[in-house]
C-alpha positions as CSV (number, residue, x, y, z in Angstrom):
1,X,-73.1,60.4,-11.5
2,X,-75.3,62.9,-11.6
3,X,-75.9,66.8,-11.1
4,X,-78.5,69.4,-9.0
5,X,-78.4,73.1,-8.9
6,X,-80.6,74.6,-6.4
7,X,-82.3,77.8,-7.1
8,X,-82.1,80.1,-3.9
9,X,-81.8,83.9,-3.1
10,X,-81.1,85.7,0.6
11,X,-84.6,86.1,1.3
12,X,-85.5,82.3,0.1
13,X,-83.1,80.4,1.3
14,X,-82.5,76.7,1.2
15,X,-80.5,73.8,3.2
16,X,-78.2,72.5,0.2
17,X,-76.2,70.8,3.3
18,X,-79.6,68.1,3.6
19,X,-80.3,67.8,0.0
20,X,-76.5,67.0,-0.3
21,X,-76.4,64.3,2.4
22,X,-79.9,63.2,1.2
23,X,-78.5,61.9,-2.5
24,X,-75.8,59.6,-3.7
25,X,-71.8,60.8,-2.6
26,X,-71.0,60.7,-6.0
27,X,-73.7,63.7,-7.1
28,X,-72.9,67.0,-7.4
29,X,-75.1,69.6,-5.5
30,X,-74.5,73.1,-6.9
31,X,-76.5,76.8,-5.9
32,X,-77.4,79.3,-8.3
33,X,-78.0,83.1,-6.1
34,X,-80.8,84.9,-7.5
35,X,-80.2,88.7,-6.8
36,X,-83.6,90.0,-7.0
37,X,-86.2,89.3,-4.2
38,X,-89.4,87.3,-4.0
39,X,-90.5,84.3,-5.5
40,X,-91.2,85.3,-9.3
41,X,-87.5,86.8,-9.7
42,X,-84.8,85.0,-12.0
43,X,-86.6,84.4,-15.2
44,X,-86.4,81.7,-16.9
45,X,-83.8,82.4,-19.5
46,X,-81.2,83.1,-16.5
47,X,-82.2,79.8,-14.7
48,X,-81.5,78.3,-18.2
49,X,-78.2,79.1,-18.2
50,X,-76.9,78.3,-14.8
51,X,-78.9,74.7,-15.4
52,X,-77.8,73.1,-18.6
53,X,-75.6,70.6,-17.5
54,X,-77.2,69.3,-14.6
55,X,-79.8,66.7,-14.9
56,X,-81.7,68.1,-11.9
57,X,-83.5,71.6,-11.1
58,X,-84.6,72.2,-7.4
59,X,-86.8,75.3,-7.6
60,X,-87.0,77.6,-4.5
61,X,-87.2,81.2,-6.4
62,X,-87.0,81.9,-9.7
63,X,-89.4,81.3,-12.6
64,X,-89.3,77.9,-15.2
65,X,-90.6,78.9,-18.3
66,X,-90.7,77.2,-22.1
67,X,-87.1,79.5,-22.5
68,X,-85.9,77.5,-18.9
69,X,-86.6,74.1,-20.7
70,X,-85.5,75.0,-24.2
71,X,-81.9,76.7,-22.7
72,X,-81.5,73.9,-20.5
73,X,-82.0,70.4,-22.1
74,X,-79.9,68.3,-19.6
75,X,-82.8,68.4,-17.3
76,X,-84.6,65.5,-16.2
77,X,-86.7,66.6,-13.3
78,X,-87.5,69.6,-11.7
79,X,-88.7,69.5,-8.1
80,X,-90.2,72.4,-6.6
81,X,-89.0,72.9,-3.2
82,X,-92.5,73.2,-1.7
83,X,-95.7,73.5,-2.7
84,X,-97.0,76.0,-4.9
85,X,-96.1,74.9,-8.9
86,X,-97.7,78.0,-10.7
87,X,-94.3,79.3,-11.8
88,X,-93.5,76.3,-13.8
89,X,-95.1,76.0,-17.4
90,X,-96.4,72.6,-17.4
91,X,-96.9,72.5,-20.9
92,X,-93.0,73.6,-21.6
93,X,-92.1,70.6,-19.5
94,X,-93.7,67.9,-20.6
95,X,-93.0,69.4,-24.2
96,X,-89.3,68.6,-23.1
97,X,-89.6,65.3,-21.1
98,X,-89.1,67.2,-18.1
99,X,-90.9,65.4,-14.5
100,X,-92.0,68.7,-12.7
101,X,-93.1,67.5,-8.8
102,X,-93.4,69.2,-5.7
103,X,-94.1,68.7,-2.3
104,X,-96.6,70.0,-0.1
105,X,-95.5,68.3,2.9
106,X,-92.6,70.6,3.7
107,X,-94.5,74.1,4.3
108,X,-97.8,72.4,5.0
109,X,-97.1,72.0,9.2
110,X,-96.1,75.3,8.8
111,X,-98.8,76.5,7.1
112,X,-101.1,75.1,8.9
113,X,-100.0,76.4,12.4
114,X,-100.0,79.9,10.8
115,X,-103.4,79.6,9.6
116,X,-104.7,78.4,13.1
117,X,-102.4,81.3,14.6
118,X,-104.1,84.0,12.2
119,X,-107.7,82.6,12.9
120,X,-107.0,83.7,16.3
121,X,-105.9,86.8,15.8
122,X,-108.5,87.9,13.9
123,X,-111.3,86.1,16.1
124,X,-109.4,87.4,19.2
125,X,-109.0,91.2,17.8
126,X,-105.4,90.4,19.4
127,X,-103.8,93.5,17.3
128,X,-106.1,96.1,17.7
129,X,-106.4,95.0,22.1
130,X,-102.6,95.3,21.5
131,X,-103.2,98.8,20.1
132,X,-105.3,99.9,22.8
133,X,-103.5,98.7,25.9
134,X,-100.6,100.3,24.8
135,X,-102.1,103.5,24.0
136,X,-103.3,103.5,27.7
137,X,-106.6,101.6,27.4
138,X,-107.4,99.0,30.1
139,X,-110.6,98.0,29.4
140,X,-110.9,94.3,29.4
141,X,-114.2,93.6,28.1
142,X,-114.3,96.5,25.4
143,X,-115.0,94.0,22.9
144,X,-116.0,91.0,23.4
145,X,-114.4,88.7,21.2
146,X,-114.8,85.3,19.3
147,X,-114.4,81.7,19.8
148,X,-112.9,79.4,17.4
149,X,-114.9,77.0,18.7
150,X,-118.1,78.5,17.9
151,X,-117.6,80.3,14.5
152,X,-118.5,78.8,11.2
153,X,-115.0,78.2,9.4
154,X,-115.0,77.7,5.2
155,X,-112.0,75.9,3.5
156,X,-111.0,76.4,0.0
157,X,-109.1,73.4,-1.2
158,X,-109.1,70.0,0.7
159,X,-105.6,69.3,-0.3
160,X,-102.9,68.4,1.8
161,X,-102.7,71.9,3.8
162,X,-106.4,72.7,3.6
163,X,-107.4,69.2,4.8
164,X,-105.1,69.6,7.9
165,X,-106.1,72.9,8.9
166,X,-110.0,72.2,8.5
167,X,-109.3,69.1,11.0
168,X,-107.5,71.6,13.3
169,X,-110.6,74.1,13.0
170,X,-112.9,70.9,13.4
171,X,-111.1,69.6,16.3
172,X,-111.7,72.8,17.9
173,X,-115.1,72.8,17.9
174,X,-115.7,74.7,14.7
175,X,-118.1,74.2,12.6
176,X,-116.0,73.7,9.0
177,X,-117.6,74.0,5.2
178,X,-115.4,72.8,2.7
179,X,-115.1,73.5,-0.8
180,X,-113.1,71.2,-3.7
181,X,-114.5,70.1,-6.7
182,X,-112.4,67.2,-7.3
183,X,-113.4,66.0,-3.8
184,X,-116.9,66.6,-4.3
185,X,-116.6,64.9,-7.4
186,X,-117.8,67.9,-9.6
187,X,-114.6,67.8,-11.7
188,X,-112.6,64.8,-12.6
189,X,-110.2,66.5,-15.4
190,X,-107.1,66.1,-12.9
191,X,-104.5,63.4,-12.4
192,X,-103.4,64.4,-9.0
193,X,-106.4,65.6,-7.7
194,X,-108.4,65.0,-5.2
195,X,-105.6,63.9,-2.6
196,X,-108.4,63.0,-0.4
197,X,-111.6,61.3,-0.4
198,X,-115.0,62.5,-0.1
199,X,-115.8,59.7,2.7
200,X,-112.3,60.9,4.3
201,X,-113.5,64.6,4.5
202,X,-117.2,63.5,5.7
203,X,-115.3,61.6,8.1
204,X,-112.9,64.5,9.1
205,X,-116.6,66.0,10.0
206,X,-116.5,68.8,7.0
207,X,-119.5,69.5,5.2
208,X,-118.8,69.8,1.3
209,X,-120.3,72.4,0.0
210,X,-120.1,74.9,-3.2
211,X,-118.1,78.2,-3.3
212,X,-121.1,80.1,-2.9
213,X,-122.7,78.1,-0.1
214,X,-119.4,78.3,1.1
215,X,-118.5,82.2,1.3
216,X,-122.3,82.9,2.4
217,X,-122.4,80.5,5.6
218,X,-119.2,80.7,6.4
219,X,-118.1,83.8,9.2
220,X,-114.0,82.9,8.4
221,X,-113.0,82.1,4.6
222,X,-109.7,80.5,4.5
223,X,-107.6,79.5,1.4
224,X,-105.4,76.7,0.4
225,X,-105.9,76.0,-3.0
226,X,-103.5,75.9,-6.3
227,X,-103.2,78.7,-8.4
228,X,-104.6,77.7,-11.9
229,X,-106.8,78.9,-14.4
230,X,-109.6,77.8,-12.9
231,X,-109.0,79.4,-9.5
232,X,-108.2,83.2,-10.6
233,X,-110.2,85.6,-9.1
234,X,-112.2,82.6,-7.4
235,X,-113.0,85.1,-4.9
236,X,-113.9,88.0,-6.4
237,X,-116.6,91.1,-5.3
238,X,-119.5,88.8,-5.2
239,X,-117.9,86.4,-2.8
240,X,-116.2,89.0,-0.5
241,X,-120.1,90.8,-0.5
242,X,-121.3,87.7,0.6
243,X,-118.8,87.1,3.6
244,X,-120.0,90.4,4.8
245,X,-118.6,91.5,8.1
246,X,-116.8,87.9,8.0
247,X,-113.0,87.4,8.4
248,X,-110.8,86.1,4.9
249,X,-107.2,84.4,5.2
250,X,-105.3,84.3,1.8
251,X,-102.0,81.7,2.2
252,X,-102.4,80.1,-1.1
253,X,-101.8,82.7,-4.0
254,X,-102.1,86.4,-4.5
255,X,-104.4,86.0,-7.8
256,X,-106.7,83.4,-6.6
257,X,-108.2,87.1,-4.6
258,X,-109.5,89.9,-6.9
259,X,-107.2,92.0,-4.7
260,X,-108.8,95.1,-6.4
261,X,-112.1,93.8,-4.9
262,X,-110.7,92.7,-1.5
263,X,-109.2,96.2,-0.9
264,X,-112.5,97.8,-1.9
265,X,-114.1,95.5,0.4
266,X,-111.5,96.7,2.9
267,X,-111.8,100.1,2.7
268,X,-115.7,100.7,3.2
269,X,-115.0,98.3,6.2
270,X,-117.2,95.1,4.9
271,X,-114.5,92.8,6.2
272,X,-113.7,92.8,9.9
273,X,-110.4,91.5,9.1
274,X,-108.1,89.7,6.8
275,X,-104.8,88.0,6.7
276,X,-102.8,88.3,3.4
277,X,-99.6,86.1,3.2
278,X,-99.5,86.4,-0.2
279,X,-100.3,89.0,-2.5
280,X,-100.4,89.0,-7.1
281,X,-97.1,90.8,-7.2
282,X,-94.3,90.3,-4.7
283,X,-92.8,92.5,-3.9
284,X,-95.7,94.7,-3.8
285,X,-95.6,98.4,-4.1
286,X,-95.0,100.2,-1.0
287,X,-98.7,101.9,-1.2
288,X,-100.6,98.7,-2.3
289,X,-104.0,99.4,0.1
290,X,-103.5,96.0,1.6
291,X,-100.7,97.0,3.2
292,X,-101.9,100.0,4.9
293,X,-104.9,99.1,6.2
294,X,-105.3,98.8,10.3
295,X,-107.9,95.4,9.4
296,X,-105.7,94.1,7.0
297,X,-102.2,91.5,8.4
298,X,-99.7,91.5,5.6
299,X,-97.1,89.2,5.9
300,X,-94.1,88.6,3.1
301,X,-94.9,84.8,1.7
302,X,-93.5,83.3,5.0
303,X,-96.2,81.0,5.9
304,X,-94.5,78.4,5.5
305,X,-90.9,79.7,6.4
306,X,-89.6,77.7,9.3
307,X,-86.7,75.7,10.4
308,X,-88.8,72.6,9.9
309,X,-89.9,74.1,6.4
310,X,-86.3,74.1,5.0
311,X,-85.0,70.9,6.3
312,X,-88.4,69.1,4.8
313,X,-88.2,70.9,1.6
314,X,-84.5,69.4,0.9
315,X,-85.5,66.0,2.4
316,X,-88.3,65.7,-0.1
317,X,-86.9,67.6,-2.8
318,X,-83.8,65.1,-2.7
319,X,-86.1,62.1,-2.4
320,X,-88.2,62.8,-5.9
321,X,-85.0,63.8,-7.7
322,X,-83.1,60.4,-6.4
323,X,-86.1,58.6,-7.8
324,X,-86.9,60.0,-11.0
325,X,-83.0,60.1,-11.8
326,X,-83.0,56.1,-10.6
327,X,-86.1,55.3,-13.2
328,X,-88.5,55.5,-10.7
329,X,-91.8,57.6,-10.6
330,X,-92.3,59.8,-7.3
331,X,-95.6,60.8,-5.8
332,X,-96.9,64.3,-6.3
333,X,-96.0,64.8,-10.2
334,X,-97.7,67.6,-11.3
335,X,-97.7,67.0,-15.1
336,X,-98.3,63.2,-15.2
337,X,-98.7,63.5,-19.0
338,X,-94.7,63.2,-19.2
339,X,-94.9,59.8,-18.7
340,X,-97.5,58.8,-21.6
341,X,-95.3,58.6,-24.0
């Protein structure tokens, strides 16, 4: 018999009822309520202490630091209910014997419909002809706005999410640049990267290219990769210069933008609009410039929020803990150096 306690707080909730019916009857599925909101809240000591005991940690908020694997020894496995796996210190768990996974699969539909929503919008200008109708405008052809279909779409990360909505874009006539290293073969220093192939992306009909090839030919930026190292501040003040008058969606992390650079970019109106889903601190503060700009859509980390979302993030989240707790080893395992030993 085994145990699971699943993170969760009001405004990230989860479906303990499917992870439940997902696993053996004779496992125990517990909660743990984390007061605070957003993502990053419940550190790592107080997840510590309503884990040891259980052999399983489904993450939805909360943060799993070295004092998460040191307080909480009993663990086996720690599944992220979703996608992103920057709050969990690799290192820590390895260090412990602890198989982190996640899976991308349960927001990425999600994702990807909101990314192809927000494309729209900001092609469209759908917000600001909102604005003018109701303040008494009726002027149809005011602006004339854009076509998926004939803009020039980039794509950071060719990774499960980023892969599908490039396909979308393609699909609708776009012409899509996409940029991954592991794809392109410029870095081969990950074990779970690339997901896809370089003939698979060439086949999808995106042209691999470099970031800054990428950011200069492209009129829309959008973003789906990991937040690591290597991707802080990938876009930064002299990508956002060379996007001038272009469009940038952020629904990967906050810090993979120089947010500093993004609202300056904002401000003296060198962006014609932007979509932030995500943002370095969340909560932000009530006067963060990204939020109060009329070009700038800020939304609360719900791109990948749905019904659908919650029911495939127990479904898988149950699956990788029923095989790691069974001997096996699941797919998407984020710190394969566990099993060296």
């Amino acid at each position: 018999m085994h145990s699971v306690l699943v993170t969760t707080s009001e405004s990230r909730p989860v479906r303990a009822d499917v992870l439940t019916a997902e696993l053996p009857d004779d496992w125990t599925v517990e909660t743990y309520e984390i007061d605070a909101d957003g993502l990053e809240r419940g550190s790592g000591a107080e997840v510590a202490a309503a884990a040891d005991g259980h052999n399983a940690l489904v993450l939805r908020p909360g943060v799993a630091d070295r004092a998460l694997f040191e307080g909480a020894p009993s663990l086996d496995v720690l599944a992220v209910y979703g996608s992103g796996y920057d709050r969990v210190d690799l290192d820590a768990a390895t260090d412990h014997g602890v198989v982190v996974t996640h899976s991308p699969g349960a927001p990425g539909p999600a994702v990807v419909e909101y990314t192809v929503a927000s494309m729209t919008m900001l092609l469209r200008n759908l917000f600001g002809i909102h604005e003018r109708t109701t303040g008494g405008e009726w002027q149809a052809a005011k602006g004339m706005e854009r076509e998926l279909g004939r803009t020039t779409v980039g794509v950071v990360g060719l990774g499960t999410i980023g892969f599908d909505v490039a396909e979308r874009a393609s699909a609708e006539g776009a012409t899509v640049l996409g940029y991954d290293p592991y794809v392109a073969g410029d870095r081969t220093d990950s074990c779970i990267y690339p997901r896809y192939s370089r003939d698979q992306v060439e086949d999808a009909g995106i042209e691999l290219v470099d970031i800054a090839e990428l950011v200069e030919r492209a009129e829309l930026v959008s973003l789906h990769t990991p937040l690591t190292d290597d991707t802080h501040h990938l876009i930064g003040s002299d990508e956002l210069a060379a996007l001038d008058g272009g469009y940038l969606i952020n629904v990967a992390r906050g810090g993979v933008v120089d947010e500093d650079a993004l609202a300056d970019a904002v401000e003296n109106d060198r962006l014609a609009g932007v979509v932030v889903d995500v943002l370095s601190a969340e909560p932000p503060a009530p006067d963060h410039p990204l939020l109060t700009h009329p070009n700038v859509i800020a939304t609360p980390h719900v791109a990948g929020v749905t019904d659908g979302y919650l029911e495939r993030g127990a479904r898988l989240a149950a699956e990788k803990v029923r095989t790691v707790l069974g001997g096996g080893r699941p797919t998407t395992v984020v710190n394969p150096a566990v099993y060296d030993d």
